[in-house]
C-alpha positions in Angstrom: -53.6 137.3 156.3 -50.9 135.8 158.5 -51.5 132.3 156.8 -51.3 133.6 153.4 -47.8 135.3 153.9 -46.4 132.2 156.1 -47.7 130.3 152.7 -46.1 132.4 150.1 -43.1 132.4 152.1 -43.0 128.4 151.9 -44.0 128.4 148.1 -40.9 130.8 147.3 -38.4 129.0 149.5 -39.8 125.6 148.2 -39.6 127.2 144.9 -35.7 127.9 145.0 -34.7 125.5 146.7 -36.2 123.2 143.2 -34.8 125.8 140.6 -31.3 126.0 142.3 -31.0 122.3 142.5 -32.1 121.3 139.1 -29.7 124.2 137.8 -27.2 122.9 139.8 -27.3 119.4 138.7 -27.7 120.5 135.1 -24.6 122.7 135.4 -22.9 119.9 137.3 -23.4 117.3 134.4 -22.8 119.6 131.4 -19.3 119.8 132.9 -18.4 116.2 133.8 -20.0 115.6 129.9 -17.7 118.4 128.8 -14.6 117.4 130.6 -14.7 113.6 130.2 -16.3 113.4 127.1 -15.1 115.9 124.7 -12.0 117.0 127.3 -13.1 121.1 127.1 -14.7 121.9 130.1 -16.2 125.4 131.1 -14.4 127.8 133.2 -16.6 129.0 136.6 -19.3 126.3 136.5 -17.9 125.4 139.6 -18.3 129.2 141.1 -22.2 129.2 139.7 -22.8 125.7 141.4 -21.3 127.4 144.7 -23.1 130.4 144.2 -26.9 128.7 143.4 -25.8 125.8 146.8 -25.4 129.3 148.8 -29.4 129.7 147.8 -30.7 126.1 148.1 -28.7 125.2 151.5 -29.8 128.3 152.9 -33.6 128.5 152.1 -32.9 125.0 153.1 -32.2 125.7 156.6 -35.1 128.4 156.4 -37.3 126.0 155.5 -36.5 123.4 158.1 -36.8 126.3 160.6 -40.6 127.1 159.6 -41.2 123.3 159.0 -39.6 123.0 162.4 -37.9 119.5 160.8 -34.2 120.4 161.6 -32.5 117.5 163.1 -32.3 117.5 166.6 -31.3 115.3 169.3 -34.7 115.8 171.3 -34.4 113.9 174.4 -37.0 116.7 176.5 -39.4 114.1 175.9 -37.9 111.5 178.4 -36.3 113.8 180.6 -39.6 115.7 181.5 -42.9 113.6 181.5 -45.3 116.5 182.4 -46.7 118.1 179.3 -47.3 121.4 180.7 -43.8 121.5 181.8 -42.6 120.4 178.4 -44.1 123.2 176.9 -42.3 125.5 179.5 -38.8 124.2 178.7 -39.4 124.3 174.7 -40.5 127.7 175.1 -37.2 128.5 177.2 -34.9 126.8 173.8 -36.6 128.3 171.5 -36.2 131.9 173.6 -31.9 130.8 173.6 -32.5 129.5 169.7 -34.5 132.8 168.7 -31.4 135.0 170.5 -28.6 133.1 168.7 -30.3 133.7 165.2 -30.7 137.5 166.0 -26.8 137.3 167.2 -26.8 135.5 163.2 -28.8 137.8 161.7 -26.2 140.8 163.0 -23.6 139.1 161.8 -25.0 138.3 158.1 -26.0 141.4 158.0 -22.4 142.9 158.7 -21.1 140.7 156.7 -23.8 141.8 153.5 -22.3 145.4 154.3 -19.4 144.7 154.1 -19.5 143.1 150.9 -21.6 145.8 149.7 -18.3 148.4 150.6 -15.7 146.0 149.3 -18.0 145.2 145.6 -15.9 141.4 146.0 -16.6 139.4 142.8 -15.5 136.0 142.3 -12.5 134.6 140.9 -13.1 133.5 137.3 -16.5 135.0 136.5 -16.4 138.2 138.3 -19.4 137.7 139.7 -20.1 140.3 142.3 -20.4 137.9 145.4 -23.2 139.8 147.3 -25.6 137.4 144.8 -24.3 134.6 146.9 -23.9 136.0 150.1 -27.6 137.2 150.5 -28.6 134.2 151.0 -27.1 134.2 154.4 -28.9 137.5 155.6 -32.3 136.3 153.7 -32.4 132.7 155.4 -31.4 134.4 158.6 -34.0 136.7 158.4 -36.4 134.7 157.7 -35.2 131.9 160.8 -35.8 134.9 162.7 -39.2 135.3 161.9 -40.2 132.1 162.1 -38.4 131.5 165.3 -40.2 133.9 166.6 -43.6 132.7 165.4 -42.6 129.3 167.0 -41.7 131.0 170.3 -44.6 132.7 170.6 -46.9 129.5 169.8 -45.2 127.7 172.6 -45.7 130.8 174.9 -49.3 130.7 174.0 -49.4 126.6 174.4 -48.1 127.4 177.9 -50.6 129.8 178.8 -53.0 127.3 178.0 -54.6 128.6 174.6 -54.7 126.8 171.0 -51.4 126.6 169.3 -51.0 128.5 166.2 -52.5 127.2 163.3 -49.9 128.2 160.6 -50.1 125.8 157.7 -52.8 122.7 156.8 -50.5 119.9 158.3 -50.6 119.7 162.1 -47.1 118.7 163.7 -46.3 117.0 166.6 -45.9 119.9 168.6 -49.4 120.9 167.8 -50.3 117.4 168.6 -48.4 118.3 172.2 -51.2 120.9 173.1 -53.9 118.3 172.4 -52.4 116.2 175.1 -52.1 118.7 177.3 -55.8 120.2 177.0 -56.6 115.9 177.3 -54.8 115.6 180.5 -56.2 118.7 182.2 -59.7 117.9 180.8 -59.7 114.4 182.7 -57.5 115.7 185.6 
């Protein structure tokens, strides 16, 4: 069950992140067509753009989060040669990681209140901006879970059981398990 919601979770974000950017490119060149071709362009095609990029750059960053392909500058790798112990110290980021997203989560969620009280809409359009501005709570929410998912595989890892098995491609930190079951196996 697990699998199928961590699935339909990627299909959805997957899924808006392509709507929102085809939208947003089609909305981008209908204006510079408009404006430099027949000089009339569109008021709040600009504030649309904004408000889709709020959607696509945030299930962006959720996505990286469950893809765990953000960039990083990983240099644990060199630094600490035993696999076991590697394990240890990724579990101890992604504890620090998981409590600065909750801090995140707070805050988007204040701030999604907030906006809920004050009914802001946006300049030209009047747009009411919580359309926008869920996006931060959403993507937070769901960094949250899936910081927690990747927490708790690297807590397993350390105790010495399978990594979680959460999507057909294997990664390298599931590849980092079968190293460490191969080094205790011959050792």
């Amino acid at each position: 069950m697990g699998l199928i919601i961590w699935n339909f979770l990627a299909k959805i974000e997957r899924t808006i992140m392509f709507v929102t950017s085809i939208i947003i490119v089609v909305l981008v060149m209908i204006q510079v067509i408009l404006r430099y071709i027949f000089k009339q362009p569109i008021m709040g095609v600009e504030e649309m753009a904004t408000m889709l990029g709020f959607w696509m750059y945030f299930m962006g960053a959720a996505n990286g989060s469950r893809e765990r392909s953000h960039i990083k500058a990983d240099l644990l790798n060199v630094i600490v040669k035993n696999p076991k112990k590697l394990v240890y110290v990724k579990a101890g980021v992604t504890l620090f990681t998981l409590i600065m997203i909750a801090i995140m989560t707070n805050w988007t969620w204040n701030y999604v209140a907030w906006s809920l009280k004050t009914f802001e809409r946006s300049p030209s359009l009047r747009i009411p901006m919580i359309y926008s501005q869920m996006a931060l709570f959403v993507s937070a929410v769901l960094m949250l879970l899936y910081t927690t998912v990747e927490f708790v595989d690297y807590m397993l890892q350390a105790l010495g059981k399978r990594p979680l098995q959460l999507s057909m491609y294997m990664d390298a930190d599931e590849q980092l398990l079968d190293v460490v079951d191969t080094k205790e196996d011959k050792g």
